[in-house]
N, C-alpha and C positions, 0 to 999 in steps of 0.2 A: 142618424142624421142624414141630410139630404142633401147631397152635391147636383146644386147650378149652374149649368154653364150654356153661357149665351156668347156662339161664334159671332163675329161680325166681321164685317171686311175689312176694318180697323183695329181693333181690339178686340180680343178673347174676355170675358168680364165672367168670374166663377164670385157662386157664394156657399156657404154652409149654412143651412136651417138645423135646428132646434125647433122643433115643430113649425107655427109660422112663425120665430122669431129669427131673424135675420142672425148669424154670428158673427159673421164675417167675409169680408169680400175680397178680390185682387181684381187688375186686371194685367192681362198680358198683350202683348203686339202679337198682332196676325201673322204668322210665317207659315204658308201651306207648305213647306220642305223640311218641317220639324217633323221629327216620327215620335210616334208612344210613348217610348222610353224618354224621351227627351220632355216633352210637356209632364210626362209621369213623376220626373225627377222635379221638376218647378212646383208639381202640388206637392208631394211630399218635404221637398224642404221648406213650403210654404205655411203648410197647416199644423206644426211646430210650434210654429211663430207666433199664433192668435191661440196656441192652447190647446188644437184640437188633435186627436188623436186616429190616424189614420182608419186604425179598424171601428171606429165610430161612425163612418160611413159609408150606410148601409142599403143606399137607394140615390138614382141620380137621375136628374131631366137635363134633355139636351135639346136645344133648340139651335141651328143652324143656318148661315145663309153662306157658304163658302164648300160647294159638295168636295171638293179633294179632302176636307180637313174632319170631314163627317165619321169617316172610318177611322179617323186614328182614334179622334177619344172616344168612338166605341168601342175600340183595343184596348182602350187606356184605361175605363172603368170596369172591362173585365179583367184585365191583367194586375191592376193596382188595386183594387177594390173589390174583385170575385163579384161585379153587379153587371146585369144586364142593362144598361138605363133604357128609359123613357123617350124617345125621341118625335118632338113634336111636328107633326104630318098630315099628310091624311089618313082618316079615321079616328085620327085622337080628338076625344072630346075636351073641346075649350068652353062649352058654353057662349058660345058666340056664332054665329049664321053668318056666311061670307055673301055678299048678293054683289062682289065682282061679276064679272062677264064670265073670269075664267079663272073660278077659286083659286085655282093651283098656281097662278100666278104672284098672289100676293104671299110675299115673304114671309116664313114664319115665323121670325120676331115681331112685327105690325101686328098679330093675331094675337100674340101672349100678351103683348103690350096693350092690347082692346081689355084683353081679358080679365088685365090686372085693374086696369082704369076703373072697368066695368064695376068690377067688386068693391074696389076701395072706394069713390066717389058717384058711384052711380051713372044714368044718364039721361039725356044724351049726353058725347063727350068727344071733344077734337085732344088728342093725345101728339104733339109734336117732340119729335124724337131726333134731337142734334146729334148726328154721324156722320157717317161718311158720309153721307145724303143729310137734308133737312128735308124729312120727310113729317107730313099730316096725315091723321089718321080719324078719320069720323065715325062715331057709332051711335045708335037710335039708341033709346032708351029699354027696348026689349032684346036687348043684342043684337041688333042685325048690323054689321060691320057692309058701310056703306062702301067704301072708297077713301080714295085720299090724293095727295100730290105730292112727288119726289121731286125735289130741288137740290143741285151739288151743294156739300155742306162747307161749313167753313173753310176747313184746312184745305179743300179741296179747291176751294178758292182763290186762297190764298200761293198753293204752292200753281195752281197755273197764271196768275198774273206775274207770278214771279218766274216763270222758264221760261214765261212767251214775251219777258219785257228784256232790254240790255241794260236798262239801269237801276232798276226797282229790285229790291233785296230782300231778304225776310225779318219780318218782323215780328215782335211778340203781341197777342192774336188776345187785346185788352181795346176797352173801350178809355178812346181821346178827350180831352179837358172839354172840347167843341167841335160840334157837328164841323164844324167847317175847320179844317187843317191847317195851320199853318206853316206846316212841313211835311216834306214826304212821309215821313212815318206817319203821321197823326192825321194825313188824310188818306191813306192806305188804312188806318184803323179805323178810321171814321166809313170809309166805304163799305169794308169788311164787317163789323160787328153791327156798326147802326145801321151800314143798310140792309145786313139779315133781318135785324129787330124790322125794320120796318116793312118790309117783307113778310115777315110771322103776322103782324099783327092786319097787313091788308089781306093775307091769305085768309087767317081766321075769319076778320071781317064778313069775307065772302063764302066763306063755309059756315059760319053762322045766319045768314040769309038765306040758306039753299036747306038748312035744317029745320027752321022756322021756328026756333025753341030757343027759351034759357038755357046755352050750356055752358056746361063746365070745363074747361081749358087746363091740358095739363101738360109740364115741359119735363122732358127725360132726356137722358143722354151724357155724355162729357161736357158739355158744355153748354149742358139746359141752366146750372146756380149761374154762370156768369151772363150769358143772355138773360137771365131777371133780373139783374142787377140795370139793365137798360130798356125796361119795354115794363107795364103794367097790365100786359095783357093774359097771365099765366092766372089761375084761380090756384096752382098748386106746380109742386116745383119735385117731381119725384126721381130720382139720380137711381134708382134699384129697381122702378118698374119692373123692366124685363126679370129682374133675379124674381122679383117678387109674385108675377104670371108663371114664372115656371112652377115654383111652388105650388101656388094654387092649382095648375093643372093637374099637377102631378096628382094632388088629393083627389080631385075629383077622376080621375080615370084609376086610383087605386079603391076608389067605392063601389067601383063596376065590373 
């Protein structure tokens, strides 16, 4: 079996394959000040839970964007699991061509996340990915991973209208009866959710005109199901992208 794990600056999001079938996921909160042992002790008492049995996995990809936390679970999958993992970088082959200015720049979740798109749905393809960032991600149709735009995401939004105001407070991060508020909550949720949707869909907009092509539009993230629940601009709604990119890579760089 195949341990996933996709750092993020928000949450840690791990899966177990069964070849390509997905078993099962968690996600965990980002703490770079957790050591091995500690993240070690969360998968082990976690993979109990869904059934699976530790020495069952036997090969792991790791894709990261938080370098302090890069070393530990490559401690953690040789100390807990005697596996060297996979870590997505340069020279690992993703079947994807970066034509940034400055490859190395672009994160290496944005690339498994092409690569996942790439595979499942074809292309071209804008893959927007609700994190920490609302970040877009554009790809040709023969893989060439164009570019894209990072936008602060939600929560991120959210918690600085709420530090930099004296009376605005927090709220729960759901779409309001009406655009228009008729109370501070409901126009803080209205500003928040409908004005990201509206935003995704003028961003697309204008990345679908610079592509010149029918594409396909897909939402990932934490809070890619609840942004399609306000916007119809998604042709597909995939919540495991990332787990499901790693996978894929990991195959094709065990064929070579």
């Amino acid at each position: 079996m195949l341990l996933a794990i996709d750092i993020g600056n928000t949450n840690i999001t791990v899966g177990v394959f069964e070849g390509t079938r997905l078993e099962a996921t968690w996600r965990l909160a980002t703490d770079s000040n957790r050591l091995p042992d500690e993240y070690g002790i969360f998968l082990n008492n976690l993979l109990p839970m869904k059934g699976i049995s530790s020495s069952k996995i036997t090969k792991a990809c790791i894709c990261c964007v938080v370098p302090p936390l890069l070393p530990v679970f490559e401690e953690l999958c040789k100390t807990y699991f005697n596996i060297n993992p996979l870590v997505i970088g340069s020279g690992t082959k993703t079947g994807i061509r970066i034509l940034y200015d400055n490859p190395h720049d672009v994160g290496a979740d944005r690339i498994v996340d092409a690569a996942a798109a790439l595979k499942l749905y074809g292309g071209p393809i804008i893959v927007v990915d609700f994190g920490t960032g609302t970040v877009f991600d554009a790809v040709e149709k023969n893989g060439d991973y164009l570019g894209g735009a990072i936008a602060p995401g939600i929560y991120i939004s959210a918690e600085a209208l709420v530090s930099k105001s004296s009376i605005l407070r927090g709220i729960e991060l759901i779409a309001p009866p009406k655009a228009i508020g008729r109370n501070t909550i409901h126009a803080m949720q209205s500003g928040l959710i409908l004005g990201c949707a509206s935003m995704v869909e003028g961003m697309v907009s204008r990345f679908m005109k610079e592509l010149g092509n029918e594409v396909t539009v897909i939402a990932t993230g934490g809070l890619a199901a609840k942004m399609n629940q306000v916007t119809e601009i998604f042709d597909f709604v995939n919540p495991n992208l990332t787990l499901i990119g790693l996978q894929h890579i990991y195959e094709l760089n065990a064929k070579t």
